[in-house]
PDBQT receptor file of N, H, CA, C and O in Angstrom, charges set to zero:
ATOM      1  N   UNK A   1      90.406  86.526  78.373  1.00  0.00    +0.000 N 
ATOM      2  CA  UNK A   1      89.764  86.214  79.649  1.00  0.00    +0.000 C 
ATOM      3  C   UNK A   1      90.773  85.617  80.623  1.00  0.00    +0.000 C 
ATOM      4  O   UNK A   1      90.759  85.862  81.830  1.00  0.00    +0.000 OA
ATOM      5  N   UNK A   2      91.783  84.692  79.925  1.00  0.00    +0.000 N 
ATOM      6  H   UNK A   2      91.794  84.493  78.945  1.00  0.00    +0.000 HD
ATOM      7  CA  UNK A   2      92.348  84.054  81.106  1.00  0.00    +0.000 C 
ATOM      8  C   UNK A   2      93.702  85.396  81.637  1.00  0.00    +0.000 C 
ATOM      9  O   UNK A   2      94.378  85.470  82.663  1.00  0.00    +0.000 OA
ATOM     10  N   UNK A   3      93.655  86.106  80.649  1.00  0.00    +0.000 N 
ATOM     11  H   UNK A   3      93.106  86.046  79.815  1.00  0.00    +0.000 HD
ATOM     12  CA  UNK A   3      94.816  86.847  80.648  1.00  0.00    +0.000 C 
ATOM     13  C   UNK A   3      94.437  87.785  81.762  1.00  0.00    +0.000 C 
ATOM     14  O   UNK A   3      95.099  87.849  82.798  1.00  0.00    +0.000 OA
ATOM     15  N   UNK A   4      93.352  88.519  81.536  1.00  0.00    +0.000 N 
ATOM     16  H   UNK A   4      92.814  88.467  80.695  1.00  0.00    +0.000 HD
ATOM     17  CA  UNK A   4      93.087  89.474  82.952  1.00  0.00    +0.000 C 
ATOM     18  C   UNK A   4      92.510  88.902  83.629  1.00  0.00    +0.000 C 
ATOM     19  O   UNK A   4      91.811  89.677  84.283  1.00  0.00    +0.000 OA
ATOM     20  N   UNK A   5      92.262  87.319  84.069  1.00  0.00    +0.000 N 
ATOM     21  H   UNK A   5      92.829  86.689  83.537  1.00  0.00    +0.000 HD
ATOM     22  CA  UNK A   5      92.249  87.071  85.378  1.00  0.00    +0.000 C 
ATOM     23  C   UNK A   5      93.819  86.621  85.876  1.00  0.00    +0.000 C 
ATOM     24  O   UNK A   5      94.032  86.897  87.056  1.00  0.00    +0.000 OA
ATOM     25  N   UNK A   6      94.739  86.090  85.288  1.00  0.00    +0.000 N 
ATOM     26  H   UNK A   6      94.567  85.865  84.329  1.00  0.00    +0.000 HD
ATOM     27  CA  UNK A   6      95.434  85.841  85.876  1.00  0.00    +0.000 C 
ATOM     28  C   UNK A   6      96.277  87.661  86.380  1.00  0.00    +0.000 C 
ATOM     29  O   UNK A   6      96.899  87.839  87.428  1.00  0.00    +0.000 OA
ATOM     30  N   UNK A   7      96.121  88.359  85.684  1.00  0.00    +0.000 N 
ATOM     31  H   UNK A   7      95.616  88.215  84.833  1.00  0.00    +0.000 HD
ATOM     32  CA  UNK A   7      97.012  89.515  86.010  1.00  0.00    +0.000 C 
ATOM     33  C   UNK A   7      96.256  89.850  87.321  1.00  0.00    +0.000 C 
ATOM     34  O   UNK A   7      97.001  90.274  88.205  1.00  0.00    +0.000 OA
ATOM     35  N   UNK A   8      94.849  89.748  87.670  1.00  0.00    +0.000 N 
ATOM     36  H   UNK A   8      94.244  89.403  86.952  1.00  0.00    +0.000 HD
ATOM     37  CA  UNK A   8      94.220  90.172  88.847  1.00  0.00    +0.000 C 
ATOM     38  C   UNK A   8      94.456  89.509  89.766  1.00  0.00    +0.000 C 
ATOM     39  O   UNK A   8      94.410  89.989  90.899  1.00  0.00    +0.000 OA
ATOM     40  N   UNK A   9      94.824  88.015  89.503  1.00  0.00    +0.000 N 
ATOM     41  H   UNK A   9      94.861  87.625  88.583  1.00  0.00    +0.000 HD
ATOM     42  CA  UNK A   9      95.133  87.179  90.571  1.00  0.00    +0.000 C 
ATOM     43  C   UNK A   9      96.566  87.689  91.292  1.00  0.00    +0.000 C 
ATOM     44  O   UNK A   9      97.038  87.854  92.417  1.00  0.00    +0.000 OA
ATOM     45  N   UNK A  10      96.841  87.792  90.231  1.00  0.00    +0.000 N 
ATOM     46  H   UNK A  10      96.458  87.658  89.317  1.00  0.00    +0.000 HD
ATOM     47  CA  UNK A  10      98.430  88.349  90.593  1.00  0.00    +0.000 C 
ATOM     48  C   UNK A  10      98.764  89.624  91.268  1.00  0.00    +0.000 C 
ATOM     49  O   UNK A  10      99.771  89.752  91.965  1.00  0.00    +0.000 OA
ATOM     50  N   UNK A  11      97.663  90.828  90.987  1.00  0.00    +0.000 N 
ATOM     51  H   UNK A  11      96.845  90.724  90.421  1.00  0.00    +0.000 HD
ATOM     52  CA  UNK A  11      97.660  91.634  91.112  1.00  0.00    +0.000 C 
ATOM     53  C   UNK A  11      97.336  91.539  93.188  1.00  0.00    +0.000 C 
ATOM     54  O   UNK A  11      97.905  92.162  94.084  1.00  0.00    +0.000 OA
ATOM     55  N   UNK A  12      96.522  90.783  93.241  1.00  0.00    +0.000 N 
ATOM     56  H   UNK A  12      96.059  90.277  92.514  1.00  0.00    +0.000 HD
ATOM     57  CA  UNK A  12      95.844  90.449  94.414  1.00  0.00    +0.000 C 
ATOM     58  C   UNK A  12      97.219  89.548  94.883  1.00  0.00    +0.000 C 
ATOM     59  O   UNK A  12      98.072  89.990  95.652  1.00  0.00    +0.000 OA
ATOM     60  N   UNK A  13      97.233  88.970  94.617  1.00  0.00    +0.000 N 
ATOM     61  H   UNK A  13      96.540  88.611  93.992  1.00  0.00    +0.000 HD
ATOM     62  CA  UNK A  13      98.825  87.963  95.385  1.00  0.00    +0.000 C 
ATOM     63  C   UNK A  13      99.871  89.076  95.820  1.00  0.00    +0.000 C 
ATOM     64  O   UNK A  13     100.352  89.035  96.953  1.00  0.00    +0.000 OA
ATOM     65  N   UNK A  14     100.235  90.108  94.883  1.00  0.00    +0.000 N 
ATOM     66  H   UNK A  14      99.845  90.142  93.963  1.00  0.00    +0.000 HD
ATOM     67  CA  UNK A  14     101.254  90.698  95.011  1.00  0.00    +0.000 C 
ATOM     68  C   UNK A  14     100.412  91.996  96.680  1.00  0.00    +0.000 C 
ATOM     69  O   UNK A  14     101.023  92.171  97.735  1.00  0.00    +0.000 OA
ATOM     70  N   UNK A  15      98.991  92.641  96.359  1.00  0.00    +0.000 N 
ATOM     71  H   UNK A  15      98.494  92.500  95.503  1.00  0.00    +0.000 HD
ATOM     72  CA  UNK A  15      98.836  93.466  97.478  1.00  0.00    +0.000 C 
ATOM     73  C   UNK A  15      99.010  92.427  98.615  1.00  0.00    +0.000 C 
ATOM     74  O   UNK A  15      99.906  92.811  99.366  1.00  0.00    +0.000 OA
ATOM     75  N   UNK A  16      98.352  90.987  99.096  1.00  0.00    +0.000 N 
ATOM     76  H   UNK A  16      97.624  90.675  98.486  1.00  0.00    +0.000 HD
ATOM     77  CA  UNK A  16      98.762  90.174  99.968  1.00  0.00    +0.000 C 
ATOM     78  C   UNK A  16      99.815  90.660 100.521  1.00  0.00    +0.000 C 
ATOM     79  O   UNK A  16      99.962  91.411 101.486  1.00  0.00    +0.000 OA
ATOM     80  N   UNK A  17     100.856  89.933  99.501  1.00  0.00    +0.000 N 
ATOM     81  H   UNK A  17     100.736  89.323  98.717  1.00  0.00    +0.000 HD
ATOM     82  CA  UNK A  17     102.315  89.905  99.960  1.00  0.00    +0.000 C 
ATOM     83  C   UNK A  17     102.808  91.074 100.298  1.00  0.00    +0.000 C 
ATOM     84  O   UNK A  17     103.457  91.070 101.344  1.00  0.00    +0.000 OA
ATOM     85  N   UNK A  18     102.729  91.836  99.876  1.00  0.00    +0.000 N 
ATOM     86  H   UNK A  18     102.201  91.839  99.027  1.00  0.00    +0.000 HD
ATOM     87  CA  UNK A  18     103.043  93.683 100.383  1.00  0.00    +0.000 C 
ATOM     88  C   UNK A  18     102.412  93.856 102.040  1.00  0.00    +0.000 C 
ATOM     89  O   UNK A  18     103.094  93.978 103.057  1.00  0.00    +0.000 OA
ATOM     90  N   UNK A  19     100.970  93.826 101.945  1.00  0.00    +0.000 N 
ATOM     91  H   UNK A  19     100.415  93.728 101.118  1.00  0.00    +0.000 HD
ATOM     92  CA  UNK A  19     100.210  93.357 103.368  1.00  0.00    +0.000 C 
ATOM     93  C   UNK A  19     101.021  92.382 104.289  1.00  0.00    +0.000 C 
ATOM     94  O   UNK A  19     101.326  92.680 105.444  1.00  0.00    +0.000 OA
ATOM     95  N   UNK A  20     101.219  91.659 103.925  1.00  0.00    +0.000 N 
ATOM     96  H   UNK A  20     100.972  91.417 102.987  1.00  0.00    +0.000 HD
ATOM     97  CA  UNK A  20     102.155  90.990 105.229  1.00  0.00    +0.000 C 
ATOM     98  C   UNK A  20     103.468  91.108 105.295  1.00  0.00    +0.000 C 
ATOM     99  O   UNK A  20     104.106  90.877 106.322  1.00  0.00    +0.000 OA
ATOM    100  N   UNK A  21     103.970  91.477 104.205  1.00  0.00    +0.000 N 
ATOM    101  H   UNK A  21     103.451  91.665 103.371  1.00  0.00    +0.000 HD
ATOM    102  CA  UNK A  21     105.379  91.952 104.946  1.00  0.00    +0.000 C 
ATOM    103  C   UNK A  21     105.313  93.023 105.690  1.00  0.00    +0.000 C 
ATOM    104  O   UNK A  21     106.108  93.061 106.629  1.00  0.00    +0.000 OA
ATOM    105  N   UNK A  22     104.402  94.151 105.511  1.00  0.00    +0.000 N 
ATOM    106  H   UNK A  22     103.756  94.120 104.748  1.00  0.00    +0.000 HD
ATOM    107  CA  UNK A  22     104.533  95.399 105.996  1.00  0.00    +0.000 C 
ATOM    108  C   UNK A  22     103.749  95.174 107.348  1.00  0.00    +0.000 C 
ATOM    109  O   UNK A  22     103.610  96.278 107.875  1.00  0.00    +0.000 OA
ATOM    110  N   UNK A  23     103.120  94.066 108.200  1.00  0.00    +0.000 N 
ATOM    111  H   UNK A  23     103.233  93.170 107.772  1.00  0.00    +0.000 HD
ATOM    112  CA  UNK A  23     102.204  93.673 108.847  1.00  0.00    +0.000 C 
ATOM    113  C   UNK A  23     103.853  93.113 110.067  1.00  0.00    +0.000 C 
ATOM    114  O   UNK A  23     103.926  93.285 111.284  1.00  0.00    +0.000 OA
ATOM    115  N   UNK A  24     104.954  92.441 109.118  1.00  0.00    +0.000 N 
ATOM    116  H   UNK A  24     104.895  92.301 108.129  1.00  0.00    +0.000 HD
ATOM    117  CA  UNK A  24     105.522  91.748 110.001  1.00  0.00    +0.000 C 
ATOM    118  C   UNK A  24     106.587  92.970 110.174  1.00  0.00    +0.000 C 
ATOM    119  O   UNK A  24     107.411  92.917 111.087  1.00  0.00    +0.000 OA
ATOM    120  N   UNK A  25     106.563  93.674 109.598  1.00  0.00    +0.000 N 
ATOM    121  H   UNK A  25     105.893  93.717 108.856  1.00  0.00    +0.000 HD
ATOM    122  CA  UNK A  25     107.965  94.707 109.638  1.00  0.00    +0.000 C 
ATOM    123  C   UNK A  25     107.513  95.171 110.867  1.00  0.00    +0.000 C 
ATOM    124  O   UNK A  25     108.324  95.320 111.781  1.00  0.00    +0.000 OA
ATOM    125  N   UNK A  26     106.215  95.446 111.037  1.00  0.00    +0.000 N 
ATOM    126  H   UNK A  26     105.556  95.325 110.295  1.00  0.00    +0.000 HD
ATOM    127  CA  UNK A  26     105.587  96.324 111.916  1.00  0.00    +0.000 C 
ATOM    128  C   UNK A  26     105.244  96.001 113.177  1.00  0.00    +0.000 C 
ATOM    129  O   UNK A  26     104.996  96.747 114.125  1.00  0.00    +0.000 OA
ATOM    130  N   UNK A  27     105.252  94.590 113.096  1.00  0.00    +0.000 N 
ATOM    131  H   UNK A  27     105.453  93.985 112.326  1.00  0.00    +0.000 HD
ATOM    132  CA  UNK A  27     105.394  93.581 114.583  1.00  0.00    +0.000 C 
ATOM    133  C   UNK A  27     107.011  93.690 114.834  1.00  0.00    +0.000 C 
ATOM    134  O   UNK A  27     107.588  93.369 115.873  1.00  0.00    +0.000 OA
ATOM    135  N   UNK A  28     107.616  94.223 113.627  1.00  0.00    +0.000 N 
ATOM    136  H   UNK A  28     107.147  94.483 112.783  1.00  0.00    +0.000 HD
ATOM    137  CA  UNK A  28     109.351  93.544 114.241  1.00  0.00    +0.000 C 
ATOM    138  C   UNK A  28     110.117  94.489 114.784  1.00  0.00    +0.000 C 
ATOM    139  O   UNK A  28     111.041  94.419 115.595  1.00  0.00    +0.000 OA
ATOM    140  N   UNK A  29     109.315  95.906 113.905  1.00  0.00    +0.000 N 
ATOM    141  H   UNK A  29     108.565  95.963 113.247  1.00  0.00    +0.000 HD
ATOM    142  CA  UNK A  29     109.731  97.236 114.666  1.00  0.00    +0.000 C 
ATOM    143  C   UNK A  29     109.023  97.467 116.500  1.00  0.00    +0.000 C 
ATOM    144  O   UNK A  29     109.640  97.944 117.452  1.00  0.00    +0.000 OA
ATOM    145  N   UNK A  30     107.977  97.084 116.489  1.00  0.00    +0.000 N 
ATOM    146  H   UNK A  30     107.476  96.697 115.715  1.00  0.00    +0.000 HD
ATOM    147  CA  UNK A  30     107.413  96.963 117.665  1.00  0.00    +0.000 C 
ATOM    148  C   UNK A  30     108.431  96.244 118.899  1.00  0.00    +0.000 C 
ATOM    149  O   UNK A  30     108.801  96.717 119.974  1.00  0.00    +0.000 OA
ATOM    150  N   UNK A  31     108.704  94.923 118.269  1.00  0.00    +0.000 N 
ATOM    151  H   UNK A  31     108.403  94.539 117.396  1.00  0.00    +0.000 HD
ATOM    152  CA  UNK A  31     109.411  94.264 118.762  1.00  0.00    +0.000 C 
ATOM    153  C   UNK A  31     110.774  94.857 119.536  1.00  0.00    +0.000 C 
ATOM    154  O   UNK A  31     111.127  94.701 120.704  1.00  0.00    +0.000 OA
ATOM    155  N   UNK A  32     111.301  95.476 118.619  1.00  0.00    +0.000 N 
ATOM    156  H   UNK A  32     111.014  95.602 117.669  1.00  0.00    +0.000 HD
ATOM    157  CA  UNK A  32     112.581  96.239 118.998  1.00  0.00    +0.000 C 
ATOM    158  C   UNK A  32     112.779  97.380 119.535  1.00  0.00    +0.000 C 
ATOM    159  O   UNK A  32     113.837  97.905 119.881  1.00  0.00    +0.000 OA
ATOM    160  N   UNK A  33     111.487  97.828 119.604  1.00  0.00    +0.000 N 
ATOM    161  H   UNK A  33     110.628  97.401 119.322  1.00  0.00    +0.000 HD
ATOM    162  CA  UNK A  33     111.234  98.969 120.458  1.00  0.00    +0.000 C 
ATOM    163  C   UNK A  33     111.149  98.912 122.067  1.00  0.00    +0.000 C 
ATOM    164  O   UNK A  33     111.505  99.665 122.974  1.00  0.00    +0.000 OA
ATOM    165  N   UNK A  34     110.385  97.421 121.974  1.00  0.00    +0.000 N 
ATOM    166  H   UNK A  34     110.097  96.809 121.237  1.00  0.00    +0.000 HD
ATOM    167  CA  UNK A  34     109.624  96.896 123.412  1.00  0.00    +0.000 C 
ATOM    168  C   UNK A  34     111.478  96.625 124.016  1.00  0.00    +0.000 C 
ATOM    169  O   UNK A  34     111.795  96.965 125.155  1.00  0.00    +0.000 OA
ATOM    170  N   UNK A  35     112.109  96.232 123.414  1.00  0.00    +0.000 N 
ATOM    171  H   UNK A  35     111.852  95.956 122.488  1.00  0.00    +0.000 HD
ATOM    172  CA  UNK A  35     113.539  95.511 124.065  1.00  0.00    +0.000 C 
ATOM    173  C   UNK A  35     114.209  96.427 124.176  1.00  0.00    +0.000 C 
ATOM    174  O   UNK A  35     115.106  96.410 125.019  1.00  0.00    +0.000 OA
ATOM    175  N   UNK A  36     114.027  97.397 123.466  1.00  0.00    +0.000 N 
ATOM    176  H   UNK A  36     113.299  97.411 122.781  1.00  0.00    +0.000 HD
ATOM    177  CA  UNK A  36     115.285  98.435 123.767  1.00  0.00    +0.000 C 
ATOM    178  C   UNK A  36     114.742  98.931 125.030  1.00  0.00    +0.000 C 
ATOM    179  O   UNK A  36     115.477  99.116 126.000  1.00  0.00    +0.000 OA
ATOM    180  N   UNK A  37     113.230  99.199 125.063  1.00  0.00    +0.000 N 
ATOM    181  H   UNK A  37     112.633  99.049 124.275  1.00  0.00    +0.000 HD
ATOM    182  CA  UNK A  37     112.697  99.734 126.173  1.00  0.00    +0.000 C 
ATOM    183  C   UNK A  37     113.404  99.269 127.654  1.00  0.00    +0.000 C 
ATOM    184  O   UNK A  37     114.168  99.615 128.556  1.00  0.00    +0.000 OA
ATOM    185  N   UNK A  38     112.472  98.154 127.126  1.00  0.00    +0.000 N 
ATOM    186  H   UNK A  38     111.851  97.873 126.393  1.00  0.00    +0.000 HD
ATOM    187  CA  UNK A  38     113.201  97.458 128.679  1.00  0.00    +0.000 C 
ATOM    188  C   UNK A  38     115.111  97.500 129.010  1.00  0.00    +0.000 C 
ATOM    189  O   UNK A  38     115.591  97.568 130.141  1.00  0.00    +0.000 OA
ATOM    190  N   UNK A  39     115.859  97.444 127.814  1.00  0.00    +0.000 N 
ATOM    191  H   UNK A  39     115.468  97.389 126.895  1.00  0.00    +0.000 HD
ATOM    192  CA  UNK A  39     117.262  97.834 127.802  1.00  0.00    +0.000 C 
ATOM    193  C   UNK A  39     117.086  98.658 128.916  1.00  0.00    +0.000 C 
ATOM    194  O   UNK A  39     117.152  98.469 130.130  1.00  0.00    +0.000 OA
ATOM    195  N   UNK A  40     116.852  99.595 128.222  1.00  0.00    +0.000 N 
ATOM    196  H   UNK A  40     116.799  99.749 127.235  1.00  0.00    +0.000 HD
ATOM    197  CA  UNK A  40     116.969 100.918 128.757  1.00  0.00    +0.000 C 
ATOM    198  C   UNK A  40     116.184 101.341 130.358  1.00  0.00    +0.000 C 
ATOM    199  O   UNK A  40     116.599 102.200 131.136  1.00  0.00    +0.000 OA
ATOM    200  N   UNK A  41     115.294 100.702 130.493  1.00  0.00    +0.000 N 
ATOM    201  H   UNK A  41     114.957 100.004 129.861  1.00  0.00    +0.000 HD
ATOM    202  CA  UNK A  41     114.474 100.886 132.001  1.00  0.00    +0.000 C 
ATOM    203  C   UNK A  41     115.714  99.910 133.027  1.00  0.00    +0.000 C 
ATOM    204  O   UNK A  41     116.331 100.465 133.936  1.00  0.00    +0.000 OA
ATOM    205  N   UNK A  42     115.868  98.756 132.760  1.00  0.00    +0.000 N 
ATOM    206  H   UNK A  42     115.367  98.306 132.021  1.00  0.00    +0.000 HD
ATOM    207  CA  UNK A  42     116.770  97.898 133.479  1.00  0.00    +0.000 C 
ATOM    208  C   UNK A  42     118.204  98.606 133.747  1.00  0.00    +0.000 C 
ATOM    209  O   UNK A  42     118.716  98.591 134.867  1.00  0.00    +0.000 OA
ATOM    210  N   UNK A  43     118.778  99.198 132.683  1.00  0.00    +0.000 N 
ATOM    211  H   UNK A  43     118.362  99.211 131.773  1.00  0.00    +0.000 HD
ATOM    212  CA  UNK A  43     120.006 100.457 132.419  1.00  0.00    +0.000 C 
ATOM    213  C   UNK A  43     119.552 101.222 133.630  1.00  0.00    +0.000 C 
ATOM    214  O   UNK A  43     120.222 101.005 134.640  1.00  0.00    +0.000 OA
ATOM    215  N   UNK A  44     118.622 102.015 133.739  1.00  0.00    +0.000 N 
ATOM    216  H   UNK A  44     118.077 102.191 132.919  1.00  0.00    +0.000 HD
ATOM    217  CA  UNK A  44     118.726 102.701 134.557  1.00  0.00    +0.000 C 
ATOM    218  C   UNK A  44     117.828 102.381 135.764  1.00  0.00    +0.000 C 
ATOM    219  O   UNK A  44     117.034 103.193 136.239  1.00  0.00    +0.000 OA
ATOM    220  N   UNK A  45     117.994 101.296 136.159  1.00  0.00    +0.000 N 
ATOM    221  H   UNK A  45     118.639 100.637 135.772  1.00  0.00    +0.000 HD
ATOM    222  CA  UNK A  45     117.651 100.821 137.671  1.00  0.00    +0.000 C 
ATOM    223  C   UNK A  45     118.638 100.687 138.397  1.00  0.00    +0.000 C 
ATOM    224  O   UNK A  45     118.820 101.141 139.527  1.00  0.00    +0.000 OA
ATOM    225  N   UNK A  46     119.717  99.664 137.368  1.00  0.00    +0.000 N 
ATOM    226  H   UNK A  46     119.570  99.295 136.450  1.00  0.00    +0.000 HD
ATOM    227  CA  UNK A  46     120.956  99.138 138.018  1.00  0.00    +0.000 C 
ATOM    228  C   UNK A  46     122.014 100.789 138.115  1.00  0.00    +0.000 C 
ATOM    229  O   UNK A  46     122.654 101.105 139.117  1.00  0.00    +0.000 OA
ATOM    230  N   UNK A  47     121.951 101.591 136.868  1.00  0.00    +0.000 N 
ATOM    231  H   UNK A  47     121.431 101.334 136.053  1.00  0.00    +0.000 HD
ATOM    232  CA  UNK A  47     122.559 103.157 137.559  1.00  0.00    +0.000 C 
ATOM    233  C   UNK A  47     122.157 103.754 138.888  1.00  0.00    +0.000 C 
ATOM    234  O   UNK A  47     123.000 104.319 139.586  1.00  0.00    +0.000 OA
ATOM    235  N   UNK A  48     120.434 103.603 139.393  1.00  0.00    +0.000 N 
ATOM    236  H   UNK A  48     119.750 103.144 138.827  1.00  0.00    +0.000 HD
ATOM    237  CA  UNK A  48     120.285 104.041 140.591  1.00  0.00    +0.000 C 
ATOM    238  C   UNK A  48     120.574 103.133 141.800  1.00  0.00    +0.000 C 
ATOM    239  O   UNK A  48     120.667 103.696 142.891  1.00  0.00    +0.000 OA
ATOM    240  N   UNK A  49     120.756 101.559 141.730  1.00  0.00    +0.000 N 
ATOM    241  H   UNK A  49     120.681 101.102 140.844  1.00  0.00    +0.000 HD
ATOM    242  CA  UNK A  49     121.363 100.782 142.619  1.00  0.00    +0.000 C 
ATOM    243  C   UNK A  49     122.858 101.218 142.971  1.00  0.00    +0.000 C 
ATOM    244  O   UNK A  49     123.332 101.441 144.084  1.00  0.00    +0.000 OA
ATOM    245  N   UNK A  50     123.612 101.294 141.433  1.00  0.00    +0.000 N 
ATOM    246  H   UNK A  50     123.227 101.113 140.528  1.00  0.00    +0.000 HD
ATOM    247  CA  UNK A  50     125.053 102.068 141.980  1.00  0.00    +0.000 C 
ATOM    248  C   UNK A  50     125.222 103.215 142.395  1.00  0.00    +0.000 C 
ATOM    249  O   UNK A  50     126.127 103.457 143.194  1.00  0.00    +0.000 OA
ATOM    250  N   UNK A  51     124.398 104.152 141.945  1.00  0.00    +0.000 N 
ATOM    251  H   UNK A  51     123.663 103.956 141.296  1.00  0.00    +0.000 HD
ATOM    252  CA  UNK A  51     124.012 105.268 143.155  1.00  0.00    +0.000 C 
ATOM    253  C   UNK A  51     123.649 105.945 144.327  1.00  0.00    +0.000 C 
ATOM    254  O   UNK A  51     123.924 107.065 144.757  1.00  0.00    +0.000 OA
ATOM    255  N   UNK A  52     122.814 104.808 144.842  1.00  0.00    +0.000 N 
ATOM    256  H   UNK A  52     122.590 103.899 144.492  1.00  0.00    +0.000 HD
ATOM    257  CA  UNK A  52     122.564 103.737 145.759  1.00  0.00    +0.000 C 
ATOM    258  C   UNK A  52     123.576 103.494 146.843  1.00  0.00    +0.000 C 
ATOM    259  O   UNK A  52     123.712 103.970 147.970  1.00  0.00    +0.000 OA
ATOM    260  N   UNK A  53     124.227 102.622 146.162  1.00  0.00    +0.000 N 
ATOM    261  H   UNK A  53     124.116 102.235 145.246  1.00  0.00    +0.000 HD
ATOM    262  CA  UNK A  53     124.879 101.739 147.080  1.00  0.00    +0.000 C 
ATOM    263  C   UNK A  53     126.657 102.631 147.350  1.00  0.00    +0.000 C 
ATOM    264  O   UNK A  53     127.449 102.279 148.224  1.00  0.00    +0.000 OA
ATOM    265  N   UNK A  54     126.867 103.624 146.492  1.00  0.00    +0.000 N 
ATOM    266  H   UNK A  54     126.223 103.911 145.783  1.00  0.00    +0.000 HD
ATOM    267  CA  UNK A  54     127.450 104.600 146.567  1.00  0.00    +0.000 C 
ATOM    268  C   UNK A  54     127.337 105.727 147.422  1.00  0.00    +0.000 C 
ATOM    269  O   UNK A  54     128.285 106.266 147.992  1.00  0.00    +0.000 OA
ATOM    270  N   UNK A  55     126.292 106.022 147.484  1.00  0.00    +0.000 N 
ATOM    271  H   UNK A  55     125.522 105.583 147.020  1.00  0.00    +0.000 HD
ATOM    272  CA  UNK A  55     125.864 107.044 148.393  1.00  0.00    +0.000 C 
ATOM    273  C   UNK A  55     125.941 106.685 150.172  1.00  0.00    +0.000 C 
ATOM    274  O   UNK A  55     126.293 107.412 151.101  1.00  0.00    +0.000 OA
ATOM    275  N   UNK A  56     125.457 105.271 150.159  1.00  0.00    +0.000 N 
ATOM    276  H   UNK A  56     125.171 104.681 149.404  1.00  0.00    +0.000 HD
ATOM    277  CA  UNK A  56     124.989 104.171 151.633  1.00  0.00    +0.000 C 
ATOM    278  C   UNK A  56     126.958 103.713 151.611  1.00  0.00    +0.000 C 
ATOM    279  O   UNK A  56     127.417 102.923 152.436  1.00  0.00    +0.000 OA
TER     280      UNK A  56
């Protein structure tokens, strides 16, 4: 009895822990997506300012 509850407990601890890492990977990939984004939008504002101010 104590034996297959503790393996279930465990069993349950371990899906948890799987659940939130894969919960934070997935906020962290998000994360790095959102920044590159903006990298990349800001990248090419300041290319059309020097294009811009090249042209003028």
């Amino acid at each position: 009895m104590k034996e297959t509850f503790g393996e279930t407990l465990s069993i349950e601890m371990t899906n948890m822990l799987i659940m939130a890492i894969s919960a934070s990977f997935v906020q962290f990939l998000a994360g790095v997506q959102m920044t590159t984004g903006y990298e990349r939008t800001s990248d090419l504002i300041v290319q059309q300012n020097h294009s811009r101010s090249s042209t003028v």
